[in-house]
N, C-alpha and C positions, 0 to 999 in steps of 0.2 A: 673551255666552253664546248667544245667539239667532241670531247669526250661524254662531257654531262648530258649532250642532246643524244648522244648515242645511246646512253641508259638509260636514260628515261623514255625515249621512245621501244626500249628492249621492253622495260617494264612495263608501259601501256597495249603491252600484248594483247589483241581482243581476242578470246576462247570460245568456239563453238565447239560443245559436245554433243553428238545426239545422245538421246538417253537410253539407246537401244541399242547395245556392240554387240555385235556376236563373236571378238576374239576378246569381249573382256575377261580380267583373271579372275578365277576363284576367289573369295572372300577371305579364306583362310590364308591362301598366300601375302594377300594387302596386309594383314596382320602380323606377319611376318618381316615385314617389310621386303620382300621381293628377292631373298638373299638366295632364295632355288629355285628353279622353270625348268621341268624335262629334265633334271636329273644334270641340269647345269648350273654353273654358281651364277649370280647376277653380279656383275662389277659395278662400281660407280666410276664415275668419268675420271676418277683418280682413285687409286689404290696402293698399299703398302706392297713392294717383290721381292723374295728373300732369293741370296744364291744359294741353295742347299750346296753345293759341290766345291763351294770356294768356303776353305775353313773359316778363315778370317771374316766372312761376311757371312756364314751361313745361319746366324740368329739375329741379324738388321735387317730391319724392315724400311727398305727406300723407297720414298714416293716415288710416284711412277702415274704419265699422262697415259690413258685407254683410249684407243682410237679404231673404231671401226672402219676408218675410212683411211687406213694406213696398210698398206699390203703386208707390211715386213716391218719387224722389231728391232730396235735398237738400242744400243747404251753408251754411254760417253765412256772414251776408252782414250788413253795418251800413248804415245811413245811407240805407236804402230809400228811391224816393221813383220815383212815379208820376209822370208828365206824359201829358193826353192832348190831343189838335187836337180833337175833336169839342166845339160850342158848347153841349151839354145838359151838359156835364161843370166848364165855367165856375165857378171861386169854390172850386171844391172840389180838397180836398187831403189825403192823408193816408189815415185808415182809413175816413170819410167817402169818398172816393173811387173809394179800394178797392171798399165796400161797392154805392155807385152803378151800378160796371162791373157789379160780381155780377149785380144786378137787371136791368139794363138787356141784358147779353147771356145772362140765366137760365143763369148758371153754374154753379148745383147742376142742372140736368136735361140741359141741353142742349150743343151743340159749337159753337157760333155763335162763342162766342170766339177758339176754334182754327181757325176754317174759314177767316175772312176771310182774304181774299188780298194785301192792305195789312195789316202787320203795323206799321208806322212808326206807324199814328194813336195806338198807345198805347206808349209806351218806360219803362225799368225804368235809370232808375242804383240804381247799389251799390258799395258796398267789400267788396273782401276786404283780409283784413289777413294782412302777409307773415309766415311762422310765423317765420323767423327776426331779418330786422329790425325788425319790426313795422310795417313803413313800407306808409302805404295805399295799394290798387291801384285804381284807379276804371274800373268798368266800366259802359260803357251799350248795351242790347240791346230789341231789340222786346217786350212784352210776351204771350209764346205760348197762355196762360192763366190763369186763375185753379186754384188747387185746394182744394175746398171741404173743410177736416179738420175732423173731428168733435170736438166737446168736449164735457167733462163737464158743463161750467157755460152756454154760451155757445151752443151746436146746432152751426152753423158757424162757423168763422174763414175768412176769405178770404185766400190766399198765393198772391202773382208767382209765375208759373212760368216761366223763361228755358230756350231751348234751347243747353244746350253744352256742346261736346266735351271727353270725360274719356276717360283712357286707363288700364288697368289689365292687366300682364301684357302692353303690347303691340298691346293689341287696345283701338281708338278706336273710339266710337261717340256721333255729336250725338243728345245726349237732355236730356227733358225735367229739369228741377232745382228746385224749390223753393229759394227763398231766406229762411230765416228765423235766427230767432236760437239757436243751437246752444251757449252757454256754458253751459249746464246740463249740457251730456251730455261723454262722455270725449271723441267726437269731432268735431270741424270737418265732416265729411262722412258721410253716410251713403246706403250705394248699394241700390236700392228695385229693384225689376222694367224700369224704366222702360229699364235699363243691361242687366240681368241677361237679359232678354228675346233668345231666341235666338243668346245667344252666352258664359254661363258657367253651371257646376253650381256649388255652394256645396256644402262638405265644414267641418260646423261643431266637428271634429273639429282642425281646425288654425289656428292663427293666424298671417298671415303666409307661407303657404305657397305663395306666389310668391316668398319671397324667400329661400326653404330652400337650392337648393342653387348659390347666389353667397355663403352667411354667410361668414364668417371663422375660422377655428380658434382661439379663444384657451385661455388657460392661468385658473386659479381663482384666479391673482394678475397681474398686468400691471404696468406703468408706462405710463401715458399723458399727455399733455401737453394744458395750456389755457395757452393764448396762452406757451408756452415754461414754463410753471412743471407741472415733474414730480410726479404723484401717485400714490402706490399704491393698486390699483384691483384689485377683490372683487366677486364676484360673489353673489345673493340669485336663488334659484328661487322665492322665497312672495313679494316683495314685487312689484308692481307697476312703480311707479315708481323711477328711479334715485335717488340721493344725491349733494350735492356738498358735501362741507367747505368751509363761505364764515361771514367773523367779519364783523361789524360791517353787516350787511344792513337796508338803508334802502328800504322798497317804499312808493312813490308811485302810488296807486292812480288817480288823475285821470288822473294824464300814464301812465301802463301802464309804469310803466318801476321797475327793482329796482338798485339801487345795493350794490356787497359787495364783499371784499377775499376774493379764492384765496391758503388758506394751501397751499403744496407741503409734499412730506416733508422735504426740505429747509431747509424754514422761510423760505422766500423767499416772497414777497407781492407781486399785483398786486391791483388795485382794480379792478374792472371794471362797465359799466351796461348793459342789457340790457330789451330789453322785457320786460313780464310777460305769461306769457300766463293764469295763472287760478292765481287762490290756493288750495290743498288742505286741508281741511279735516280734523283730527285730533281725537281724542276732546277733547286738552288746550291746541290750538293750533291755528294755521294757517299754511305753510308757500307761501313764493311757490313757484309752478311754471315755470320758463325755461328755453330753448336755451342749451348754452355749444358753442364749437368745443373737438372733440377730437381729436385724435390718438394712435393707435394703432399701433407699426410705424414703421419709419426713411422719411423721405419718397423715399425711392428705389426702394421696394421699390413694385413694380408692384400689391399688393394691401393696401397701407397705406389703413388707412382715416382719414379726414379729415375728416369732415365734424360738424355740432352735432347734439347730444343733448338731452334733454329731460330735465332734471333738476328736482327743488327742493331749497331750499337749508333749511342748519343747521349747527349749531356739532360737528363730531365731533370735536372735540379727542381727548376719551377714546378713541378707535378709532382698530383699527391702519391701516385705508386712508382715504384723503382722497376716494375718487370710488368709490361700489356700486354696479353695473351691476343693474337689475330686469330685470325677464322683459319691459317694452315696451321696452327696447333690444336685449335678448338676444335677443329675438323677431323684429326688423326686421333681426339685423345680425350675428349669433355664434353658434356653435357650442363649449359649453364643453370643452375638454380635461380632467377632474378630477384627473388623474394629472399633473398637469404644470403647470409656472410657468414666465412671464415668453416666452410663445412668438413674442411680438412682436418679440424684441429679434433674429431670426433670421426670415428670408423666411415671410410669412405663407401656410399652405395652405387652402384653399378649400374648404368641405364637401363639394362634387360631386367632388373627387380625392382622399378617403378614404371618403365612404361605403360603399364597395365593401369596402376592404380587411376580409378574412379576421380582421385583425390588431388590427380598431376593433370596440369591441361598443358599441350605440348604444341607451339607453334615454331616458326623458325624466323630469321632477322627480315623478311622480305614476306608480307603477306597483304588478300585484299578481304577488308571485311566489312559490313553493310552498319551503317550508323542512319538511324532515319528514315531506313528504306535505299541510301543512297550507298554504293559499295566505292569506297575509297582501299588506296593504299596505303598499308601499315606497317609501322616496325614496333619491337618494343623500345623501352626506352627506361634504362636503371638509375636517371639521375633526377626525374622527376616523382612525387608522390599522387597526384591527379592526373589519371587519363586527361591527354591534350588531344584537342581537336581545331587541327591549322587551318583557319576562313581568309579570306579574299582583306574582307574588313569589316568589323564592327562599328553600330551604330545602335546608340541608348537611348531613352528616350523615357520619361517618369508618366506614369499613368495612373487613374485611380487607382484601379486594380494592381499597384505597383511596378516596380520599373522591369521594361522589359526591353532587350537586346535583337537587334536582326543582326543575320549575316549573311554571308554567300558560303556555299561550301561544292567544292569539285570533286566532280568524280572520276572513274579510274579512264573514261572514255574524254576528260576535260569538257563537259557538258556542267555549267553551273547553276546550284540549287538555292532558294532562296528559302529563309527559314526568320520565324520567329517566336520567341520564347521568353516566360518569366526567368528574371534572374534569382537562381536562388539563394547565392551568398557572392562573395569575392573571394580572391586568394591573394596575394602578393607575394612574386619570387625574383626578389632581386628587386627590378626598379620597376618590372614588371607588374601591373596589377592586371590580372584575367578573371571576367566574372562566370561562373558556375549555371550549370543548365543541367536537366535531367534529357537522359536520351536512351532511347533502344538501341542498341546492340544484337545483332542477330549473330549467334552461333552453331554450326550446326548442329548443337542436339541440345539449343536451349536458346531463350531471347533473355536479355537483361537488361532492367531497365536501371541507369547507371549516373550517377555524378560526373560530369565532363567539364574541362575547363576550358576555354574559348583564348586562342590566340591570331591576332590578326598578321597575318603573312603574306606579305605578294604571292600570284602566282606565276608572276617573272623573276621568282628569287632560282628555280630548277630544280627546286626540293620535292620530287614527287608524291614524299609522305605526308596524306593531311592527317595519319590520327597516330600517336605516339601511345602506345598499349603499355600503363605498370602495372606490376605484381597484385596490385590491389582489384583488379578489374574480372577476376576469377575469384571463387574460394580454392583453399589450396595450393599449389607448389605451379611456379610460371614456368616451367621449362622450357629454355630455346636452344632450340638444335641448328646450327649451324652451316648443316652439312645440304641441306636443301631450300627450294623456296615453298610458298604457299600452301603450307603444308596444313592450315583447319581447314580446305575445301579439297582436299588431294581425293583424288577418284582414282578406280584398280584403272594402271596404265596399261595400254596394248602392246601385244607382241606386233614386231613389224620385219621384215626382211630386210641388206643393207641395200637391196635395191626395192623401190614401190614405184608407183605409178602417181603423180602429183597432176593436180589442175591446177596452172599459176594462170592468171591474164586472158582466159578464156582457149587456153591449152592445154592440151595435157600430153605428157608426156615424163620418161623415164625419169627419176631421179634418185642419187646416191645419199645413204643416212649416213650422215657423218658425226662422231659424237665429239672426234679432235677439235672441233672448229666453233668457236665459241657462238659466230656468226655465218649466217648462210648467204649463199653467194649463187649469182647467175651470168652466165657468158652472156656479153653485150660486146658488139661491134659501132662503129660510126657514133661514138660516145660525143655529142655535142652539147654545152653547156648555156643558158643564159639565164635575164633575171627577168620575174615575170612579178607584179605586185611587191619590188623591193627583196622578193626571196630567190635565193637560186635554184633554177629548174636544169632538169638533163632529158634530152633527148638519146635513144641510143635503139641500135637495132636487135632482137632475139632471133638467133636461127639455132638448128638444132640437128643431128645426125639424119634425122629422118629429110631434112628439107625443109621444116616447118619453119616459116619466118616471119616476128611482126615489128611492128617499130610501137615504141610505147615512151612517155610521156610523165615524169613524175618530177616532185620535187625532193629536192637534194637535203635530207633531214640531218646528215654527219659526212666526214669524211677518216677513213682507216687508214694505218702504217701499217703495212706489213711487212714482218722479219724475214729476209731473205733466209737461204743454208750460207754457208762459210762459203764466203768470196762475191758473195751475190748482192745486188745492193737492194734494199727494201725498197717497197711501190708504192702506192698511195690510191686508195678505190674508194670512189664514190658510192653514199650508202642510198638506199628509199626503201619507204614501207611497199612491201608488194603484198596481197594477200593470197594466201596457199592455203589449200586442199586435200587432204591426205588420207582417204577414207574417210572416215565421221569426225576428223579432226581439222580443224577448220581455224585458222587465226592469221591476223596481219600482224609480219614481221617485218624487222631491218634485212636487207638484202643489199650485200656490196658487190658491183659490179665491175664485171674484168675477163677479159678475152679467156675464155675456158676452148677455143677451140682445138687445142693440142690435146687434150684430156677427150675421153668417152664418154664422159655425162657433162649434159648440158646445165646443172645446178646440182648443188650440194646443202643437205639442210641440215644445218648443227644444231648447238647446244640451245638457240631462241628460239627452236622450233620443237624438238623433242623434250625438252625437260618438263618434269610430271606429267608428264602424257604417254610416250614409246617407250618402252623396251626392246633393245636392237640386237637381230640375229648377225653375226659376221659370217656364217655360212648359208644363209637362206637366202632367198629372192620371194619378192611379190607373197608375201604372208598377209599382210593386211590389204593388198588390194591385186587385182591381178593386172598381167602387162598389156591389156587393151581394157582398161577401165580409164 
């Protein structure tokens, strides 16, 4: 429940834009979709990274989190192990080692480590492990420095840092990496300043957006193949991760490896063994996470794709497809067609040769669009045939003039509309019966006045979508792109520096753009809790480098876990709506609270605060607004 109040109040975002930016982008770049600024690539808040320099990995493309608000790169690396030639370092080994180099070349103050010009006298092996065989890759490199990371319990940890080349979009650059252990987090990689530095913006508004317009056009149903056995195959906008129908699943956690039999539609069965890469973790269970090979599209077809996915496994017998595509494959790889099935079985088209078309209207799984005048929140929806539109409750009533239907309907602000209307026909799905209304629709480069079917829904069920959008509700081809939100109202977003100047609570002062951080966060002291009208309230105090101090007063709308680094135990921060100010950008957000005062900025605003809106410089300051505004 903690969770669903947390998203729903992300999604009730309120947007002020003024209509006047003077760092808006060009027109031609929005069209572009934002992939170059200044002669730099534009990342999304996740991206594919190849190792050019390591053979065995230098044509995989490993997801990888972008973070602005990360000084230094990292990768998940096993089997660490120091050797140094100098005779004071004798005997020792290990985190003892580690710690010696720290002292000996004052790695938390100084560059002595980095400067030497024999980098041989200290060397770094490591493994990486191959995402899809599993099979170890043994790498040995100078050791470039030490990077001294802050912890909660411990002051310092000491971590190798190796120099080497990663490539993303194209664009290689030998930089600094940390090597540590990454099985906690979703990704193997994550890319810091160190990359970002003079040669990409970060636009945390999209996932994957280097890999938008190579996707592939699929249909809301497929048939794709693992190892030759046919599976019907479905697509999930809310879930994450994919699904694979596998019986009799044997995971040997020692040896990293998951043993299962692929049932097809067909009812044909192979057995197959596969490394594991991280077991997932569900309220009632835990499910292996693995690569299988898929195939999508006749192997002739020049845009057949072919390569393994990242699925975990379960018994879906009861379910009509055998393999559900989530939003991190959709994301790395597809473009859904919702009007249409089985698109593979005919020459596959490529997103960059229909975006264009007149004939394609393109939205994504999370949008708000105006019914009535009234702007609700929308998703699409492939399993109904009539545009739904979710009210409060319906109430009928027969009149000369024929029967006619009220209802209540909410909007994206939870202000409710009262409406009433002739009913034009009924429908009935399932035990369901919903009666039919005509309604406006506004788009923006056209109004439609449209068939909608009326379903009565609390608005204490936490469903914050009242209109389910199908294929029918456009002419032409529904495309949902997955890799963004609210994408029929998307405006050219601003370029911004990873530091600006914010007004929270009737202050302003300094704060850091962070694109890692899903949710923004503000240092609070003297954190006191009670209940005021039945709901829980937090009092707590803001102070800030400058001195500025106020005490403020909100209610407590969620509470957040947060993942510790390895050894660290997770926290727990209380969330409130704060509303923030950011030059002409203006919205009330979730803000989780927690003593920031060992850090240099007093707040950090992520991914509920920038997405479709900034584009973030890691080398600039104060771009969109200046340091005393």
């Amino acid at each position: 429940m903690a969770f669903l109040r947390l998203i729903t109040a992300l999604c009730l975002s309120v947007i002020s834009i003024s209509p006047s930016i003077a760092q808006e982008l060009p027109q031609e770049i929005r069209q572009k979709e934002l992939t170059m600024i200044d002669d730099k690539v534009v990342l999304g808040r996740t991206e594919k990274v190849y190792l050019p320099n390591i053979t065995a990995l230098n044509d995989i493309g490993i997801p990888a989190k972008i973070d602005t608000g990360a000084d230094s790169t990292s990768i998940h690396a096993e089997n660490i192990k120091i050797t140094a030639t100098n005779p004071i370092f004798n005997g020792l080994e290990g985190k003892a080692l580690l710690d010696a180099i720290a002292i000996e070349f004052d790695a938390l103050t100084s560059t002595k480590l980095r400067d030497r010009e024999d980098k041989s006298d200290i060397m770094v092996s490591f493994d990486i492990i191959h995402p899809y065989s599993g099979d170890t890759i043994a790498v040995t490199l100078p050791l470039f420095r030490l990077a001294m990371i802050k912890s909660r319990e411990e002051g310092h940890l000491a971590r190798p840092v190796v120099e080497l080349s990663l490539q993303i979009a194209g664009k290689t650059v030998l930089t600094e990496v940390n090597l540590t252990d990454r099985t906690r987090f979703s990704y193997p990689i994550l890319i810091g300043k160190t990359f970002l530095r003079d040669t990409a913006w970060v636009n945390a508004g999209y996932d994957y957006l280097q890999e938008q317009d190579t996707a592939l056009i699929i249909g809301r149903k497929e048939r794709a193949l693992i190892n030759d056995i046919p599976l019907e195959t479905s697509v999930s906008f809310t879930n994450r991760y994919s699904i694979l129908h596998a019986l009799n699943i044997k995971v040997d956690e020692k040896a990293k490896q998951v043993s299962f039999t692929v049932e097809g539609d067909n009812k044909q069965h192979k057995k197959m063994t596969v490394p594991l890469v991280k077991m997932l973790k569900f309220s009632n269970a835990q499910r292996p996470l693995v690569y299988v090979p898929v195939q999508l599209g006749s192997i002739d077809d020049d845009n057949v794709f072919n390569q393994p996915l990242l699925v975990y496994l379960r018994d879906r017998s009861k379910n009509s497809s055998q393999l559900r595509l989530g939003t991190e494959a959709l994301n790395q790889n597809f473009i859904v067609d919702l009007g249409n099935t089985y698109l593979t079985e005919r020459p596959i088209a490529l997103f960059s040769s229909v975006s264009d078309e007149k004939t394609s209207f393109i939205m994504s799984p999370k949008e708000q669009i105006t019914i009535d005048g009234i702007t609700v929140n929308a998703k699409p929806s492939a399993t109904i045939k009539t545009p739904l539109v979710k009210v409060s409750h319906i109430t009928e009533d027969k009149r000369d003039t024929g029967r006619m239907v009220s209802y209540e309907l909410t909007d994206i602000n939870n202000n409710v509309h009262s409406f009433e209307k002739p009913i034009k026909r009924k429908i009935k799905v399932g035990d369901d019966v919903r009666p039919i209304v005509v309604s406006e629709i506004t788009l923006p480069s056209s109004l439609l006045i449209k068939d909608v079917a009326l379903k009565a829904i609390p608005t204490k069920n936490n469903d914050p979508f009242r209109f389910d959008v199908t294929p029918n509700l456009v002419h032409g081809s529904l495309l949902i792109n997955a890799r963004t939100t609210n994408l029929i109202h998307r405006h050219a977003a601003l370029k911004a520096g990873y530091i600006e100047q914010a007004q929270v609570a009737g202050l302003s002062f300094p704060v850091k753009l962070d694109t890692g951080a899903d949710v923004s966060s503000m240092h609070a002291t003297d954190i006191t809790t009670f209940v005021k009208d039945n709901k829980e309230w937090v009092s707590f105090t803001y102070t800030n480098t400058s001195n500025v101090k106020k005490t403020l007063t909100k209610e407590v709308i969620d509470e957040m876990r947060i993942k510790g680094r390895v050894g660290e135990k997770s926290n727990v921060r209380l969330v409130v709506n704060m509303q923030v100010k950011l030059g002409s950008v203006e919205k009330e957000i979730a803000v989780n609270l927690r003593d920031r005062s060992r850090f240099k900025y007093s707040m950090i605003l992520g991914k509920n605060f920038l997405n479709n809106d900034i584009i973030v410089s890691s080398d600039q300051q104060f771009i969109l607004t200046n340091s005393a505004s």
